[in-house]
SEVO-584875 format. One record per residue (C-alpha): residue in one letter; z, y, x negated. Coordinates in steps of 0.5 Angstrom, whole numbers, padded with zeros to 4 digits, always signed. Each point is the difference from the previous one (the first is absolute). Example, Ala and Ser with C-alpha at 12.3 -4.5 7.8 and 13.67 -1.06 7.14 Angstrom:
a+0016-0009-0025 s-0002+0007-0002 
# end
This chain:
x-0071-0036-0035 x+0006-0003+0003 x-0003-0007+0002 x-0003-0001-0007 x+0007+0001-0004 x+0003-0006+0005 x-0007-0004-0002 x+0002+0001-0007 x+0007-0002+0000 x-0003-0006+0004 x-0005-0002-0006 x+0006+0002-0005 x+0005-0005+0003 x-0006-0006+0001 x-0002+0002-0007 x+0007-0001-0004 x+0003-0006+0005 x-0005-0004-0003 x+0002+0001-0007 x+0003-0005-0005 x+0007-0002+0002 x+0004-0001-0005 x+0007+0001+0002 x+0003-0003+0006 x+0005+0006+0002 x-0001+0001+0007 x-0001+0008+0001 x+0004+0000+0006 x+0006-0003-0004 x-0001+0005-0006 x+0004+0005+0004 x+0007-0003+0000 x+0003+0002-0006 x+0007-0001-0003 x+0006+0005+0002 x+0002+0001-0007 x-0002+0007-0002 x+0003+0007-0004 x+0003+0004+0005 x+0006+0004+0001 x+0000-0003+0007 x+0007+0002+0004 x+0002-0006+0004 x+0005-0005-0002 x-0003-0006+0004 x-0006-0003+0002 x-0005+0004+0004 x+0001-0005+0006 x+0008+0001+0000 x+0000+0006+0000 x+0006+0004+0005 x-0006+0004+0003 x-0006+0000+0004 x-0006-0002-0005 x-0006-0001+0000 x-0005-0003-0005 x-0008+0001-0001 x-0003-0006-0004 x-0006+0000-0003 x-0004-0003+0004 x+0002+0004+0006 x-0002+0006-0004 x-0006-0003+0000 x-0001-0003+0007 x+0002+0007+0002 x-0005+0004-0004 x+0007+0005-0002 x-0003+0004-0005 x+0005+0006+0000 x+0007+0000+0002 x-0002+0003+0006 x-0004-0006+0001 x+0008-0004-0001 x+0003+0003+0005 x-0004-0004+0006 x+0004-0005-0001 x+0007+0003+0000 x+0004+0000+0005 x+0002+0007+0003 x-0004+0002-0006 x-0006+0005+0001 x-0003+0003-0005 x-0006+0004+0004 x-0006+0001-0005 x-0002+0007+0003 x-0002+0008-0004 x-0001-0004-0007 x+0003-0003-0006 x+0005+0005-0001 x+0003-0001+0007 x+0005-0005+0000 x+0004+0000+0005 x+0004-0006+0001 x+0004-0002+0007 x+0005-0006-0001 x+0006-0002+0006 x-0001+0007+0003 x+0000+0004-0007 x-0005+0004-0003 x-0003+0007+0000 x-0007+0002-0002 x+0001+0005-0006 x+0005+0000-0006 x+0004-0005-0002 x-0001-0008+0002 x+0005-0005+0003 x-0003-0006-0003 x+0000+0000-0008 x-0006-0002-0002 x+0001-0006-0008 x-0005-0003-0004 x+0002-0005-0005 x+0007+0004+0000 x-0003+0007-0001 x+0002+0005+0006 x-0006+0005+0003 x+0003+0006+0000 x-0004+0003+0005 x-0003-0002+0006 x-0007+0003-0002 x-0001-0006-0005 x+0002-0005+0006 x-0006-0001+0003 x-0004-0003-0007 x-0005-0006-0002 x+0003-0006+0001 x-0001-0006-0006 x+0001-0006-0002 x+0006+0000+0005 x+0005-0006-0001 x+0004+0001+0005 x+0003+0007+0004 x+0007-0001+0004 x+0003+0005+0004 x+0008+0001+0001 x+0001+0003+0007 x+0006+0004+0000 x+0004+0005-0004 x-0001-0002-0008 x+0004+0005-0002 x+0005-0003-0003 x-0004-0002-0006 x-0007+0003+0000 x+0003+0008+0003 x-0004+0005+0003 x-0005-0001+0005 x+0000-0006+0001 x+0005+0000+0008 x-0005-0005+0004 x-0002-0004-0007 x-0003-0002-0006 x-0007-0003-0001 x-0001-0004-0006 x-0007-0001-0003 x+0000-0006-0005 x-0007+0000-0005 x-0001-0006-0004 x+0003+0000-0006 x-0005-0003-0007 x+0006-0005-0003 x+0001-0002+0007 x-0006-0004+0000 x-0002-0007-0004 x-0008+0002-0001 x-0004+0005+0000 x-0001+0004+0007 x-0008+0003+0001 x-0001+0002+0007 x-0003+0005+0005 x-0004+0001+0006 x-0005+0006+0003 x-0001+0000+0007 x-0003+0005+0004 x+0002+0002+0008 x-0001+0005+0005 x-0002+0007+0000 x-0003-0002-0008 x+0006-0002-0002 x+0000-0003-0006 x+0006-0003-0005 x+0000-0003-0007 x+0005-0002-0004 x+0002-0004-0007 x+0005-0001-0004 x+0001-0005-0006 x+0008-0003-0002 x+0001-0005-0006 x+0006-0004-0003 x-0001+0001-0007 x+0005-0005-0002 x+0007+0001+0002 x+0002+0006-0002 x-0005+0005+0002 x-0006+0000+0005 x-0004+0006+0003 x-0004+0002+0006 x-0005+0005+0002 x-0003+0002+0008 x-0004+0005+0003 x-0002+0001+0007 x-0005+0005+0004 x+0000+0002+0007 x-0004+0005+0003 x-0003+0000+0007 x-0005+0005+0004 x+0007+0001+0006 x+0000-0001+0007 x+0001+0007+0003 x-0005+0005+0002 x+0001+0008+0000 x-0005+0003+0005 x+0000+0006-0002 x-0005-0002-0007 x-0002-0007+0003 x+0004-0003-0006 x+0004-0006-0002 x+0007+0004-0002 x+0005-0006-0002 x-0005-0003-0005 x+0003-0001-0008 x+0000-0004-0005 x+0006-0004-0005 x+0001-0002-0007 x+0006-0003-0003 x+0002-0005-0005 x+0006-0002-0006 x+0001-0003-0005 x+0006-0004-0001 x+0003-0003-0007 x+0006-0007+0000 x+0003-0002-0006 x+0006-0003-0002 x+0004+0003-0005 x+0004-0006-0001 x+0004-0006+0005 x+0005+0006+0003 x-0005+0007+0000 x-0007+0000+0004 x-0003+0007+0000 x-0005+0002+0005 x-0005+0006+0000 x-0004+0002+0004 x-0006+0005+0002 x-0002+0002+0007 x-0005+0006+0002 x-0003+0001+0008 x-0005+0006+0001 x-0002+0001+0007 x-0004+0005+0004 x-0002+0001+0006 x-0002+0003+0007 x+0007+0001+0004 x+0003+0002+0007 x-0005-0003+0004 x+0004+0004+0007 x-0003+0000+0007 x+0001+0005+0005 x+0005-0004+0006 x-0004+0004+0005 x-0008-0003-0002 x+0002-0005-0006 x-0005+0003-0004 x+0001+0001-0008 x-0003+0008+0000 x+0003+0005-0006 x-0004+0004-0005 x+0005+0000-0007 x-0001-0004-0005 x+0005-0006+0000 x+0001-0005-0006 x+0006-0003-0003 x+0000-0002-0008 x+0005-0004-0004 x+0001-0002-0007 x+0007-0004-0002 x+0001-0004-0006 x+0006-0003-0002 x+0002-0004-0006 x+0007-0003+0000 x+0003-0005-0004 x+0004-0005+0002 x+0006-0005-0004 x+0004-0006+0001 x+0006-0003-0004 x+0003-0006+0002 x+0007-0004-0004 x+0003-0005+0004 x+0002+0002+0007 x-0002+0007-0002 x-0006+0004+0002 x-0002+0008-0002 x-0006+0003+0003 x-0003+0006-0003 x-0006+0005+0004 x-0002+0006-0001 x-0007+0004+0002 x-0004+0006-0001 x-0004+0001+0006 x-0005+0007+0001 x-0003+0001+0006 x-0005+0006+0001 x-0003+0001+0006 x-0005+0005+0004 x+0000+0000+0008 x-0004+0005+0004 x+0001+0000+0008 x-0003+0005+0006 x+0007+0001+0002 x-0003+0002+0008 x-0005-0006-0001 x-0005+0003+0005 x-0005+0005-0001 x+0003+0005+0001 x+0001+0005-0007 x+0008+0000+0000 x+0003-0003-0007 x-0001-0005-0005 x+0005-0002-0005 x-0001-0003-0007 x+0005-0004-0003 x+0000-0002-0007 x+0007-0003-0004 x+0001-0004-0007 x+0007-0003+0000 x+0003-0003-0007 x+0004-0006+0002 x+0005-0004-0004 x+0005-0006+0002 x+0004-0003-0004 x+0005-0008+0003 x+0005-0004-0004 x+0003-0005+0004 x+0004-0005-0003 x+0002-0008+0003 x+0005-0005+0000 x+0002-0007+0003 x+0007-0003-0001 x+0001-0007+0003 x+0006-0002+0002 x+0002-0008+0004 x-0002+0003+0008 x-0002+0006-0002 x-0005+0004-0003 x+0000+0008-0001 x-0005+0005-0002 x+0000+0007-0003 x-0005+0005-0001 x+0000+0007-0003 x-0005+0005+0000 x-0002+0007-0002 x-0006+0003+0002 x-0003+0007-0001 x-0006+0004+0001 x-0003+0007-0001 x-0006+0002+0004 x-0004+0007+0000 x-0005+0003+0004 x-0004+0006-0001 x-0004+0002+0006 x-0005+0005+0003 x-0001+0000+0007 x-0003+0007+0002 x-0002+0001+0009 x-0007+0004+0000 x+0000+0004+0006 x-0008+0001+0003 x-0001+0006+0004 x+0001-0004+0006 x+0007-0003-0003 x+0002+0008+0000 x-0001+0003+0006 x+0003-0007+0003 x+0006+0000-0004 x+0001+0006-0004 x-0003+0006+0005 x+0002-0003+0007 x+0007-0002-0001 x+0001+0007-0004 x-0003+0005+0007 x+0004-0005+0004 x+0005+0004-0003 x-0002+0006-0001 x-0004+0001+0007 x+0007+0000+0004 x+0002+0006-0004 x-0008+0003+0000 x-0003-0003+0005 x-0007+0005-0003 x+0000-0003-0008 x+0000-0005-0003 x+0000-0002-0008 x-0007-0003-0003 x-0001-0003-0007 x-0006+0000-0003 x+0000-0005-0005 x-0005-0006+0001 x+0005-0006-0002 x+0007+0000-0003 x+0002-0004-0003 x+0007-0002-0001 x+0002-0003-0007 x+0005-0004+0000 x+0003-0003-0007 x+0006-0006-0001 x+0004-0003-0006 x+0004-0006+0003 x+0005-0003-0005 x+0004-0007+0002 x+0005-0002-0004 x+0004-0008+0002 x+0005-0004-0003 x+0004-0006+0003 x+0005-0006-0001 x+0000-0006+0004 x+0004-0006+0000 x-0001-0006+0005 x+0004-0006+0000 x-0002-0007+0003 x+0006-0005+0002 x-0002-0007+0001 x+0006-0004+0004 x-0003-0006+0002 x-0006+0000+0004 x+0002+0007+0002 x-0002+0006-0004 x+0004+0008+0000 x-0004+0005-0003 x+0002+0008-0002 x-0004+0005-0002 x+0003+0008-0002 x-0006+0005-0004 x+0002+0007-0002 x-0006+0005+0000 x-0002+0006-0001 x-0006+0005+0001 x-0001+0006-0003 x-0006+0005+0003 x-0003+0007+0000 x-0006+0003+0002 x-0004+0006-0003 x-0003+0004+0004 x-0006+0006+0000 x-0004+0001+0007 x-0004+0007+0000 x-0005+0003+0005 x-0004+0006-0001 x-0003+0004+0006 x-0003+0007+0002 x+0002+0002+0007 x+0000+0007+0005 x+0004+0001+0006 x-0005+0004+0004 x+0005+0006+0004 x+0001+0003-0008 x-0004-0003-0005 x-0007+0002-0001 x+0000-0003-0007 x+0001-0009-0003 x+0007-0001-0003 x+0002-0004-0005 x+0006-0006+0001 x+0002-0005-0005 x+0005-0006+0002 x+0004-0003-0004 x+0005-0006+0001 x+0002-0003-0007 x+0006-0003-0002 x+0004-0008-0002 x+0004-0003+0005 x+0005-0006-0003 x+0004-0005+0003 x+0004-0006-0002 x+0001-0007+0004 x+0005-0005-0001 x+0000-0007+0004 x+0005-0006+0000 x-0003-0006+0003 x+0003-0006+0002 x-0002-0008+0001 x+0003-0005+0004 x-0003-0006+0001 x+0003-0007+0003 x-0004-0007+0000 x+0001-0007+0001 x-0005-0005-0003 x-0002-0007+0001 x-0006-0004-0001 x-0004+0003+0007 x+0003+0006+0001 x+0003+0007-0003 x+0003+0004+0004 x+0002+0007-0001 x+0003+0006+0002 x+0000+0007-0004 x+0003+0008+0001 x-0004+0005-0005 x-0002+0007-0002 x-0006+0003-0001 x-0003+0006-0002 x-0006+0005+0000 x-0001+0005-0006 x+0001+0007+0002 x-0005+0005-0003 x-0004+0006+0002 x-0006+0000+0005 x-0006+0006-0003 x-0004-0001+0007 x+0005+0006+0003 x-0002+0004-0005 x-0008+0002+0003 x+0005+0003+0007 x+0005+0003-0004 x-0005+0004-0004 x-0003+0000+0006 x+0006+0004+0004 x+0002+0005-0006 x-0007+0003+0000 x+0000+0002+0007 x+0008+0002-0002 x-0003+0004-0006 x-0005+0003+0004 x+0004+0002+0005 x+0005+0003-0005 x-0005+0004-0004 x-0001+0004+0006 x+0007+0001+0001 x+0001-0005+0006 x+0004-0006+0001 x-0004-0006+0003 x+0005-0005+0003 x-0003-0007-0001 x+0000-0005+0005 x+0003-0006-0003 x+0004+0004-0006 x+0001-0007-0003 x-0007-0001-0004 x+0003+0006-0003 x+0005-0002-0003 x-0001-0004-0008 x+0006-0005+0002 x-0004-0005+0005 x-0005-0002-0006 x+0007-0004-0002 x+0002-0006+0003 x+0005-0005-0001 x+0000-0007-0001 x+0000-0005+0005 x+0006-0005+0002 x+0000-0007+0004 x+0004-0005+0001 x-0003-0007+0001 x+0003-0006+0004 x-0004-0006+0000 x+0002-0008+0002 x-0005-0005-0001 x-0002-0007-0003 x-0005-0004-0005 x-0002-0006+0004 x-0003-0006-0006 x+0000-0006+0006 x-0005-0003-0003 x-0005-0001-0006 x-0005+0006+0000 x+0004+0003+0006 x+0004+0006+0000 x+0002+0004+0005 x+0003+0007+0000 x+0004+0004+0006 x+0005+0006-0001 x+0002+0007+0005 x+0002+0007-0003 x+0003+0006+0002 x-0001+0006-0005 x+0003+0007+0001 x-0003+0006-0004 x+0002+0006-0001 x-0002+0006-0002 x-0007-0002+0002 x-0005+0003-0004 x-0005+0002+0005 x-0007+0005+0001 x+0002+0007+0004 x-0007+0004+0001 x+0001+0007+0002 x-0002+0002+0007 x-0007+0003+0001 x-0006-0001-0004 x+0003-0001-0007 x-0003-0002-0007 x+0008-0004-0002 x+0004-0005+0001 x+0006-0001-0002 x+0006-0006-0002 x+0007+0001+0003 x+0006-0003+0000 x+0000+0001+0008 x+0000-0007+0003 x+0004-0007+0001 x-0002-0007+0002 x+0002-0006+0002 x-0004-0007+0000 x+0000-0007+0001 x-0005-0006+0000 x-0001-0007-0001 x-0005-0004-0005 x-0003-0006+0000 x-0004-0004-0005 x-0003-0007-0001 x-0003-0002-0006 x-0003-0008+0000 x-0005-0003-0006 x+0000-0007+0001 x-0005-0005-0003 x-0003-0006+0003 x-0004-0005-0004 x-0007+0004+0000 x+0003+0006+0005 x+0003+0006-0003 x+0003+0005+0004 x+0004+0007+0002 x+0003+0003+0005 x+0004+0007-0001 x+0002+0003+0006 x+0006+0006+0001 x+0001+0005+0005 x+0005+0006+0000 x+0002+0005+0005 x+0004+0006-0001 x+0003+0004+0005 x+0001+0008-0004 x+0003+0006+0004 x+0002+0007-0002 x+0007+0001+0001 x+0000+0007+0000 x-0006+0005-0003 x-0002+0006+0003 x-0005+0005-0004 x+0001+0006+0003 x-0007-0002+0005 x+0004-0006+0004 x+0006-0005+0001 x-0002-0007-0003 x+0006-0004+0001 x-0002-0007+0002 x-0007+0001-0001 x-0002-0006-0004 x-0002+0002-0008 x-0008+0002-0001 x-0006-0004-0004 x+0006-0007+0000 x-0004-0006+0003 x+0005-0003+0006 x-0003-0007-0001 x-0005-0003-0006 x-0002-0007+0000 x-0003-0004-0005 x-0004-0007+0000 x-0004-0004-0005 x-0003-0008+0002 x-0004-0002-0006 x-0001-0007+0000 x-0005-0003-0007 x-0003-0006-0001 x-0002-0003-0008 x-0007-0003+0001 x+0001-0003-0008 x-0008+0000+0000 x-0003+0004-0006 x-0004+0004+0005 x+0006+0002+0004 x+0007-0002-0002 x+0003+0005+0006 x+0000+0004+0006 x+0004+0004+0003 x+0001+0004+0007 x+0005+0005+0001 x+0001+0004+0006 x+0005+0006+0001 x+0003+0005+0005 x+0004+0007-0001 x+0004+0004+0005 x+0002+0006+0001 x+0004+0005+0005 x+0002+0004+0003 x+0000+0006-0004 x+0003+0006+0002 x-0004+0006-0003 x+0005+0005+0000 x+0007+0002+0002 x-0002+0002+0007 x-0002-0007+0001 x-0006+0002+0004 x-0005-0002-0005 x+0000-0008-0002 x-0004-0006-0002 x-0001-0006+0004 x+0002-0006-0003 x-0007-0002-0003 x-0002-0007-0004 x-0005-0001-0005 x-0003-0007+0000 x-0003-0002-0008 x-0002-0006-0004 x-0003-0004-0006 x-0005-0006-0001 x+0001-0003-0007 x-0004-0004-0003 x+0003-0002-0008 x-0004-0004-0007 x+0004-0001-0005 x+0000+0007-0003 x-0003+0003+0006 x+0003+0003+0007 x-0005+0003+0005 x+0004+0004+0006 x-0004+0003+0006 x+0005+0004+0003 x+0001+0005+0006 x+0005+0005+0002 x+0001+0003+0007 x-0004-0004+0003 x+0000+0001+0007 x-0002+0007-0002 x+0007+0002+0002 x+0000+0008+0001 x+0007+0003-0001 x+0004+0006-0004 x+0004-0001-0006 x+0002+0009-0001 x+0001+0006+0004 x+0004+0007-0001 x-0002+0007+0002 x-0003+0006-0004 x-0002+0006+0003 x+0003-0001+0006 x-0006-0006+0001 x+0001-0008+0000 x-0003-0004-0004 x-0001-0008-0001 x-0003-0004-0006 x-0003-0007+0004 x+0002-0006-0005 x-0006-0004-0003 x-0006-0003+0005 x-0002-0008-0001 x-0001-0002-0008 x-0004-0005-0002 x-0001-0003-0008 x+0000-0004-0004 x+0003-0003-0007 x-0002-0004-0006 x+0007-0002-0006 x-0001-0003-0005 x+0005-0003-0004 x+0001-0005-0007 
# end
């Protein structure tokens, strides 16, 4: 089956090159197009100038390196590590040492000027992308919370930024039946208006087996599109509305067992996502004046399954089901004021959202499941006591609903100014912000239970933990940045604030409901039971409260020559009231977020970008290297002292590397050809705070032969090609390891079209 559909890609590829030529556009040309663009980006000078470590994805890298998702992007990051593990719903970010693997993000996520307000919608179909950029380092001085390692911006193309019509799309198909096809159409009506359209389907059979039912567990499909609409109202305003939709569903949490490497649990387990996000957009432009205007409605609604213990043993399962109701609102307003040596620049800005979600996660507890954590931690208890009894339950299964309503409210001011005295540059930025947050709760269990010394006869207990929790937040970010500039060099040095959301974490409540029955029972018989770790009783460890860092970074853009640039900085970043993962002792079914650790990182980057074009010769080289040094100055959870252990699931080293050289053939068989090669490392990754579970450093080896016609590119590509095994996630559960394996060796191929 599988070689059939490459032998068709082939045929169609032979077929459509030998088609008339009517256009001496060349495809890989095509893909450049201009920066002008509606968009409410933040920064007040070019991309390459800025006072910050940046990085630029073009479109012919994306290409190169088959980026499909933003997962895909941050391989070629320094110091970024986006682990593509659990599913799509997981998105778990590291940059420079920051980063958590639940709740809130530490990189803020722009498409085309419109804000993803959670990071389950991170992890999308990618299309039709003009460029992506990533700020490393506090953005919160002009773009707010969750945003303390960066901002990446994602660039699509725009209908009025063209001068024709725009036809293109490609289908490929790749390992483990992977197929993907795609199509978009954008057209300039006249000066005024232009309009485009695009689709997009991936599915594919997986690449993990559960050995417990011989099947693929991670196989799934994707589908998603837009429609977008340009116009022009008159030489000042241009509105752009665009429609975006994603749907997604999945097999999901392929994790081994560390002790064997075998995928074995018998839950079912899947992930089902639907987003769509309108948003509208405005520009308004008079003399050195400039307003941006955005707003976005954005619906997420979503379906997880998961085997909790993910072996086969019969313990718990959990089903999580949200719909989130998201909206923002941005109004940025510009102006340039020129003077004889000096130039100034000021920006204001207010930005809100509202965001609420509505959330059913109830943990089934199987029979199993109910001697091992109910009955056993109970009898531990009651046996010191009457060492003769116990208590027993008769109930099959319990389950534990549990219904949330989470409410977040925000609102900001900002200002930056840009000061330009000669060749040098100040820059100075101070944002107010504001979060509101609440939490509605009802966690229920229900059980029949005797104690047998005085019981004869089941009785009856009902739990019940419901009520609101609210809080507000209030954040003062402040920039500075000072850089000098020249022909060939800009050199910088900045101090700034960032931050990340406090909020409420729901994944305790399945323990706390947990510890209350057996707490419930005890008292219904007249008895005191005194928990382990009185903790995970209390309603107070749901809440945490934001994340605070301090970013210290000195660097330089480097422009020697024509094509060439070349990036190097160092950072120091303090955190504070760091938002880390506590689990209770023993076997236990929660985890919770708290405020209970603070860190200190430094590292330095590197990067090198070169295009360069020689008569017939075309060629890339794109290299960066980063290195980050992440310790905990002090976190102790209860169970153990961490202080200068370095922080989990944060890369030491990443390195990426790009060589592609092509060569324009000018013939009608053939009018170019292209061969790339690639090369990703990563490591060492410590697993937990003890530091006693870690991932080598590890390299992945890919590359891409092309062969281009004038309206046809056919690409046969190959990732991890050495068959490189290695682990990209670990935790704990039920006092057992776990490890999910990255992807073996991947070989494809890829047709694209474009008129």
């Amino acid at each position: 089956m599988r070689v059939k559909v490459f032998l068709c890609l082939l045929v169609v590829s032979a077929y459509i090159a030998g088609a008339p030529v009517t256009t001496e556009q060349n495809w890989s040309d095509s893909v450049s197009l201009p920066d002008i663009e509606v968009s409410v980006s933040r920064q007040q000078s070019a991309i390459s100038r800025q006072p910050s470590a940046v990085s630029v994805i073009d479109s012919r890298l994306i290409e190169e390196t088959q980026v499909l998702t933003p997962k895909d992007v941050s391989a070629l990051i320094p110091n970024v590590y986006m682990p593509d593990y659990g599913s799509a719903m997981t998105s778990s970010i590291y940059i420079r040492g920051l980063g958590s693997r639940i709740n809130e993000p530490v990189l803020g996520m722009v498409v085309d000027g419109v804000p993803l307000m959670d990071k389950n919608m991170y992890d999308h179909t990618m299309q039709d992308v003009k460029r992506i950029e990533l700020l490393c380092g506090p953005q919160g001085s002009l773009y707010g919370r969750n945003s303390p390692a960066g901002i990446m911006e994602i660039r699509t193309i725009q209908p009025l930024d063209l001068t024709t019509m725009l036809i293109q799309g490609e289908v490929g198909y790749a390992s483990a039946n992977q197929v993907i096809a795609q199509a978009s159409v954008y057209r300039p009506e006249n000066n005024s208006f232009g309009w485009g359209i695009s689709a997009k389907y991936r599915r594919t059979d997986g690449f993990y087996t559960n050995a417990y039912n011989g099947q693929k567990i991670d196989g799934g499909q994707q589908a998603g599109g837009r429609i977008i609409l340009d116009g022009k109202i008159n030489e000042s305003w241009r509105l752009t509305g665009n429609i975006y939709a994603d749907w997604l569903k999945q097999g999901a949490f392929p994790y081994a067992s560390a002790q064997n490497g075998i995928i074995a649990y018998n839950a079912p387990a899947g992930y089902e996502r639907l987003v769509v996000l309108p948003s509208i957009r405005a520009l308004y432009e008079y003399n050195d004046y400039r307003l941006s205007l955005a707003g976005s409605y954005q619906m997420l609604r979503d379906d997880m399954h998961m085997d909790q213990d993910y072996t086969t043993n019969d313990i718990f399962t959990l089903n999580q089901k949200q719909i989130q109701h998201n909206g923002t609102l941005d109004a940025l307003l510009t102006n340039k004021l020129k003077f004889d040596n000096l130039q100034y620049e000021w920006q204001v800005g207010i930005s809100s959202f509202i965001k609420m979600n509505s959330m059913s996660a109830p943990v089934t507890f199987m029979r199993q499941g109910i001697e091992e954590l109910i009955l056993s931690n109970a009898n531990k208890g009651i046996q010191t006591v009457f060492p003769d009894d116990s208590i027993d339950i008769s109930n099959p299964i319990m389950p534990i609903p549990s219904d949330f309503g989470f409410c977040n409210l925000g609102a900001a001011a900002y200002h930056q100014s840009h000061l330009q005295i000669g060749q040098w540059h100040i820059r100075a930025g101070l944002r107010f912000d504001y979060e509101y947050t609440r939490m509605d709760y009802l966690s229920t269990a229900d059980l029949d239970y005797r104690f047998t010394m005085i019981m004869t006869d089941y009785e009856h207990v009902h739990t019940e933990i419901k009520g609101r929790r609210k809080a507000g937040y209030f954040q003062v970010l402040p920039l500075l940045a000072v850089s000098y500039e020249n022909e060939w060099v800009t050199a910088y040095g900045y101090a700034a604030k960032g931050y990340k959301a406090g909020g409420y974490n729901p994944q305790i409540f399945s323990t706390i409901t947990q510890n209350q029955v057996m707490t419930d029972m005890a008292a219904d018989m007249g008895l005191h039971l005194d928990m382990a770790d009185p903790r995970f009783m209390d309603i107070n460890i749901t809440q945490y409260k934001p994340e605070k860092d301090w970013t210290f970074e000195i660097g330089a853009h480097f422009m020697p020559a024509e094509g060439l640039k070349i990036d190097i900085d160092a950072f120091h970043i303090q955190c504070f009231d760091q938002q880390v993962t506590v689990f209770p002792n023993g076997k236990t079914t929660g985890r919770m977020m708290a405020n209970a650790a603070r860190s200190r990182i430094w590292g330095v980057e590197t990067a090198l970008h070169y295009r360069w074009n020689k008569g017939k010769w075309h060629g890339i080289a794109d290299a960066s290297y980063g290195f980050t040094d992440a310790r905990f100055i002090d976190f102790n959870d209860g169970i153990g002292d961490y202080k200068g252990k370095f922080i989990p699931y944060a890369p030491q080293h990443t390195l990426h590397a790009l060589v592609l050289a092509k060569y324009k053939v000018g013939k009608k068989w053939l009018q170019a050809v292209s061969l790339s090669a690639r090369v990703n490392m990563i490591g060492k990754i410590y697993w937990n705070e003890q530091n006693d579970c870690q991932q080598n450093l590890y390299a992945l080896l890919g590359a891409t032969v092309a062969l281009e016609w004038k309206y046809i590119q056919l690409q046969l590509w190959g990732k991890n090609l050495t068959g490189t095994e290695y682990n990209v996630f670990y935790f704990r559960s039920m006092g057992n390891d776990f490890l999910q394996k990255g992807k073996p060796r991947e070989l494809g191929a890829t047709i694209k079209f474009n008129i």
